[in-house]
N, C-alpha and C positions, 0 to 999 in steps of 0.2 A: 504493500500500500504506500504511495507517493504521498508525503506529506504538503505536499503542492496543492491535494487531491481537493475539489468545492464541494459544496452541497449541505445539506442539514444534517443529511443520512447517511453522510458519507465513512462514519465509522461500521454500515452493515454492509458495505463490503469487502469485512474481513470474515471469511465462514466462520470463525472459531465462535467471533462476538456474535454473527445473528445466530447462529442455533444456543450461544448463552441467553440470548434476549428472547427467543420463543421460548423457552423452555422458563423462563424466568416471569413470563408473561401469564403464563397457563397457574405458575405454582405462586404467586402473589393476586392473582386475580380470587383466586380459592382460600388466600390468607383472607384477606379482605370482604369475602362473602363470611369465614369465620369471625371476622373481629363484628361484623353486625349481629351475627348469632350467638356468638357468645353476649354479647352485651344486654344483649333484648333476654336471653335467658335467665341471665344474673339480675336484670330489672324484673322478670316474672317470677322468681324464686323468694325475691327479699322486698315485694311493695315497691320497688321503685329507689331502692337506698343506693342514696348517692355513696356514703359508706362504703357497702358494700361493692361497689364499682370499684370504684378507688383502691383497695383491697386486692382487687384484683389485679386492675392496672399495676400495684405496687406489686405483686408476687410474681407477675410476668417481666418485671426491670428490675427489680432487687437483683438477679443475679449478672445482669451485663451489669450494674454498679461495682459486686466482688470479681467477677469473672472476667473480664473483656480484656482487661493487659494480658494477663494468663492468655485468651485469645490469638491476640495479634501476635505474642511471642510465639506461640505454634505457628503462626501462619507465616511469621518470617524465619522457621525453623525448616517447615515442611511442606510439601507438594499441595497445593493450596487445592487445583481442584478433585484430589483424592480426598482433602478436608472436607471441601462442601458436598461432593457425593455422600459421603460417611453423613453428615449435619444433615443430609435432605432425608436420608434413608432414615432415621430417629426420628425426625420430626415426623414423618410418617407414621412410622409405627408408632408414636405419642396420641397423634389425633384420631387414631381410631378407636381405642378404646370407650374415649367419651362420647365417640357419636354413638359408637352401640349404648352404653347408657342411655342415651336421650330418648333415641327407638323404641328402646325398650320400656321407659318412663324409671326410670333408674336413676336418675341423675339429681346429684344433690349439690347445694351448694360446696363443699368440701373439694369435692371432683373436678371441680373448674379452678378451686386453689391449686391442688396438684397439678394437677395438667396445665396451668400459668405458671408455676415454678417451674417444670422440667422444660417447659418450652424457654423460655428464658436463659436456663441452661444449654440447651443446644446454641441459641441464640448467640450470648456469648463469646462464640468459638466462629459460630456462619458466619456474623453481620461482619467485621471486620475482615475476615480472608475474603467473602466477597468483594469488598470496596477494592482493596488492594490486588485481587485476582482482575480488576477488567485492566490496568494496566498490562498484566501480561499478554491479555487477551491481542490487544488493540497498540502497547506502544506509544509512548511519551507521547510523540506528532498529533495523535489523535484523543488523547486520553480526555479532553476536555469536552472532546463531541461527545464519545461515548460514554462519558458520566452523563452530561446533558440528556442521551438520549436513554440513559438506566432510569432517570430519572422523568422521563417521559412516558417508557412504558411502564413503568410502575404506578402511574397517575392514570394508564388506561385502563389499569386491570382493577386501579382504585376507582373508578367510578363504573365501570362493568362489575366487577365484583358486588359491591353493596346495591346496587340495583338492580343485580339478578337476585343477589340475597333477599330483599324485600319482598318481591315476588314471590321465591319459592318457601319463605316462611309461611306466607298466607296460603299459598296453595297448598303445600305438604309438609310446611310443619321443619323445625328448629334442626332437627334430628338430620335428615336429609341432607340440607347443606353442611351441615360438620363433615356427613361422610364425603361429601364433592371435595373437600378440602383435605381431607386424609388422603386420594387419590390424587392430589394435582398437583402432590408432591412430583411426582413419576417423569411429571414433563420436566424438571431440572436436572434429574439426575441422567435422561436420556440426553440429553441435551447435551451432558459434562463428558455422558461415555463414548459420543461421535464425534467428541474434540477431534484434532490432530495434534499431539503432543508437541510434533517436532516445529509446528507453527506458531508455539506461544513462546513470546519474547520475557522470557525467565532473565529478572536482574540477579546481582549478585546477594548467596544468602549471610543469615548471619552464624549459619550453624549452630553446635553448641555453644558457640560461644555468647549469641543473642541473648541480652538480659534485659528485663523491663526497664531497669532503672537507668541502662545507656537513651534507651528510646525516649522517657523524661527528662534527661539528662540535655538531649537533641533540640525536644521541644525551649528547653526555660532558659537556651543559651541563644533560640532566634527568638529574637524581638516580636518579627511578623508573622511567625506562628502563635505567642504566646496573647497577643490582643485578640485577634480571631479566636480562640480558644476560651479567653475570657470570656467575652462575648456571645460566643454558643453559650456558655454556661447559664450565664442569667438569662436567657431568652427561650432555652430548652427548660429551667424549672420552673417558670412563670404560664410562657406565650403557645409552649406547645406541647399543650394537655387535652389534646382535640378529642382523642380516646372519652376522656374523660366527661370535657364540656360540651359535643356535641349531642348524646343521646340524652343528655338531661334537661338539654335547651329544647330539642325537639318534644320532649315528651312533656316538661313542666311547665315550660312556657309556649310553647304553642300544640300541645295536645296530642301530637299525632301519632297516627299508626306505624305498624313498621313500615311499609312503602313510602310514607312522607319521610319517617327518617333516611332509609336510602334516598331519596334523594338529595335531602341536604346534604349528606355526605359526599353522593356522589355528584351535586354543584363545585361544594368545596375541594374535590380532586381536579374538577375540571378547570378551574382556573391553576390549578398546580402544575395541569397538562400543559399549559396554555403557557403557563412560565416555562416550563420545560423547555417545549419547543421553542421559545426565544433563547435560552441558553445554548442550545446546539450550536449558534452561527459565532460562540467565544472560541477563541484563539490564543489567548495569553493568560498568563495568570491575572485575574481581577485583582484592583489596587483597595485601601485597605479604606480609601474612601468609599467605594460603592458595597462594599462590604457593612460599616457600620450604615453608609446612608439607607441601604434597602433592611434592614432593621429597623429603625425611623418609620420611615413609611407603612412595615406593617405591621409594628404598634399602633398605631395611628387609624390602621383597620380592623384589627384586633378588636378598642376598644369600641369599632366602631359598631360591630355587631352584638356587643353590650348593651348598646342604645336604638339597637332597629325597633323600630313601632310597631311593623308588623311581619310576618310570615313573610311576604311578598319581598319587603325589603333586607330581610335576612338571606334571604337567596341570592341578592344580587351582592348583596356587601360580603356574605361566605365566598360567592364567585373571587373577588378582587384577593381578600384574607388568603386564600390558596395560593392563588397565584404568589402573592407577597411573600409568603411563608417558603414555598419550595426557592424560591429566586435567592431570598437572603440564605438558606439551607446549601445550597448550590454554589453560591460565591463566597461563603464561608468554605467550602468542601473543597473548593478547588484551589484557593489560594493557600491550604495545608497542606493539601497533595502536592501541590505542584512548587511547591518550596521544601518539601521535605526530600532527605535522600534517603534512595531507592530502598539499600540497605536497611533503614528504620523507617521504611512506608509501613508495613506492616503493626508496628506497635505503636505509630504516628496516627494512624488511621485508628486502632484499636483505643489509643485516650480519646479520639476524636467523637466516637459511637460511646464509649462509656459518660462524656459529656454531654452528645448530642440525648440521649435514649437510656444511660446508667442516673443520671439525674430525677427522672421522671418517678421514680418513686415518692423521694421527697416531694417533689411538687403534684405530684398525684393528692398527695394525703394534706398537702396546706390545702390547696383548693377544693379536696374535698371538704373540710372542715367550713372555709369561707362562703362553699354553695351552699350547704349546710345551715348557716345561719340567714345568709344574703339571698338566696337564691343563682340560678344556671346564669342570670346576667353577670353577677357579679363576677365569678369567673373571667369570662371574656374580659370584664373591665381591667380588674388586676392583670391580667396576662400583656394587657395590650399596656397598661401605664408603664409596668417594669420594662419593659421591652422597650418602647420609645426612648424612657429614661437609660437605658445602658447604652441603645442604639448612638444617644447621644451623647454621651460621655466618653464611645469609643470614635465616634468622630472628631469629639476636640482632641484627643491624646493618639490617637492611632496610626494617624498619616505620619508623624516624624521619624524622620530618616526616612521612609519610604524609596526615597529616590536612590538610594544607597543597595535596596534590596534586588535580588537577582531578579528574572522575570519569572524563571523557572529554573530548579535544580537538574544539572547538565547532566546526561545519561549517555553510557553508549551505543551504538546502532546496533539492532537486532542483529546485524551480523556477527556484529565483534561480541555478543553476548552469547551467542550460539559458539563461537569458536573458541569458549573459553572449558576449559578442563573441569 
């Protein structure tokens, strides 16, 4: 692949990456049909307790919070897509258990603890080898497209997903889609097993010798990682708890069925989509101003669907909220990737998800508490204040020295990577 090469889509034509993107397509679309069915079950089990959500949110990221360095060091240790084969196949076999409970009218609140905990655990160990597996995939040149565009198909199968969910809740029942999701594993791992080994651009590992504390080490000695990083921080335990604040806004404050909550979900993927696919046409590492400023701005929407009037308006303002949220998510993502070396991509990306999604416990269970008292608006409100305010705190102190920073850390050509011992 000529890194000269135009287009939006021009990272799917490297094979490896699109049959990683079909197969990534089918088994996130079925995540996504789960996380509505799960959620709509744990509101039919417990009255509606936001509590009880939260709880769960927390049992499903408490362990990327302990686990996720442990992660990335396996994953800059070890054959990443025999990791995520390995990750896909448990995750598999995890989620069938509880869909046969459900089927069966089995299913207790308890069950969906477990089953949030061990998934979490696999999690763990997947989310970060896959971040750092599409570089091998695709190669420095394009790695920018194909995050843009991971991140694109992830937003189709996020609003396919919960709007086939909603659907087949009403039509057959909670149970059903769990089991579609237990099965959709299958399309990633097929996906990983028609690679061509000798075509992924494998950098250099860190072996035994790989330790978590060099990869923090990596981080708190670059400047222009460690803002970005700051800044996922406050904005992942405040601004993005959608898990949490969307099925409580749909159901508390505007009533609805599961069908209307899929859709607001699947609104709010679709502007995420919609960011995505603006993302694809970047080329260089994003500067540290458009990083805090797209943080600003979607604080600023955030809180603004804390204040929608009505149903009608909440659609349109979740539409912009998505898109906002995947954009700053995306130019945060890329200007760590792409400043980090190759060597500590792996445990670079690994603090990166334990910050982005290891946070989300704690901020799960404040905001649980906050809606609790406040109600589902308040959420949004706080998510979206904190976020504006860090957005802009990382714009006055962020950009310095900026001009000093690489544009992107220097690799060497797939060739000379292959031709090494």
């Amino acid at each position: 692949m000529s890194a000269g090469a135009t287009g939006p889509f021009r990272a799917l034509r490297v094979r490896n990456f699109r049959l990683f993107a079909l197969g990534q397509v089918v088994s996130v679309a079925g995540t996504w049909m789960m996380v509505v069915a799960q959620d709509w079950l744990v509101l039919g089990l417990t009255d509606d307790s936001a509590s009880a959500l939260a709880t769960v949110t927390a049992l499903q990221f408490t362990p990327l919070l302990l686990l996720t360095l442990y992660g990335g060091r396996l994953a800059d240790r070890h054959d990443k897509r025999a990791l995520l084969t390995l990750t896909n196949v448990v995750s598999g076999a995890l989620a069938l258990p509880l869909a046969l409970l459900v089927l069966t009218d089995g299913a207790r609140l308890w069950h969906v603890y477990v089953f949030a905990c061990a998934l979490g655990v696999v999690n763990a160990v997947e989310v970060p080898t896959r971040m750092a597996f599409v570089g091998e995939l695709v190669g420095p040149e394009l790695l920018p497209n194909a995050s843009a565009l991971s991140a694109a198909y992830f937003n189709v199968a996020r609003i396919a997903g919960p709007a086939l969910s909603g659907l087949l809740i009403t039509a057959v029942g909670i149970g059903w889609v769990m089991l579609v999701n237990a099965v959709s594993y299958v399309g990633t791992v097929v996906g990983l097993r028609l690679m061509s080994a000798a075509e992924l651009r494998r950098g250099p590992r860190g072996g035994d010798r790989a330790r978590i504390v060099d990869g923090l080490r990596h981080v708190r000695e670059r400047r222009d990682l460690l803002v970005p990083m700051a800044l996922l921080a406050a904005v992942a335990l405040f601004g993005l708890n959608f898990q949490l604040t969307l099925p409580l806004l749909a159901k508390s404050v505007y009533h609805a069925d599961a069908s209307s909550f899929g859709l607001l979900t699947a609104v709010f993927a679709a502007g995420s989509l919609a960011a995505a696919l603006v993302a694809t046409g970047r080329r260089t590492r994003p500067s540290a101003r458009l990083v805090a400023g797209s943080a600003v701005v979607f604080g600023v929407l955030e809180a603004g669907v804390g204040r929608a009037s009505s149903y009608p308006v909440a659609v349109v303002v979740l539409f912009l909220t998505g898109g906002a949220s995947i954009y700053f998510v995306q130019a945060a993502n890329h200007r760590i990737q792409l400043g980090s070396a190759p060597e500590f991509r792996g445990r670079v990306l690994a603090l990166y998800t334990l910050i982005l999604q290891g946070s989300t416990p704690l901020g799960a269970l404040l905001l649980g508490r906050i809606m609790e008292h406040g109600g589902a608006r308040a959420g949004f409100l706080t998510g979206g204040l904190v976020t504006l305010v860090a957005g802009a705190v990382a714009l006055a102190v962020g950009s310095r020295g900026e001009a000093r920073e690489p544009d992107a850390w220097p690799v060497l050509p797939a060739e000379e990577q292959r031709a090494r011992p």
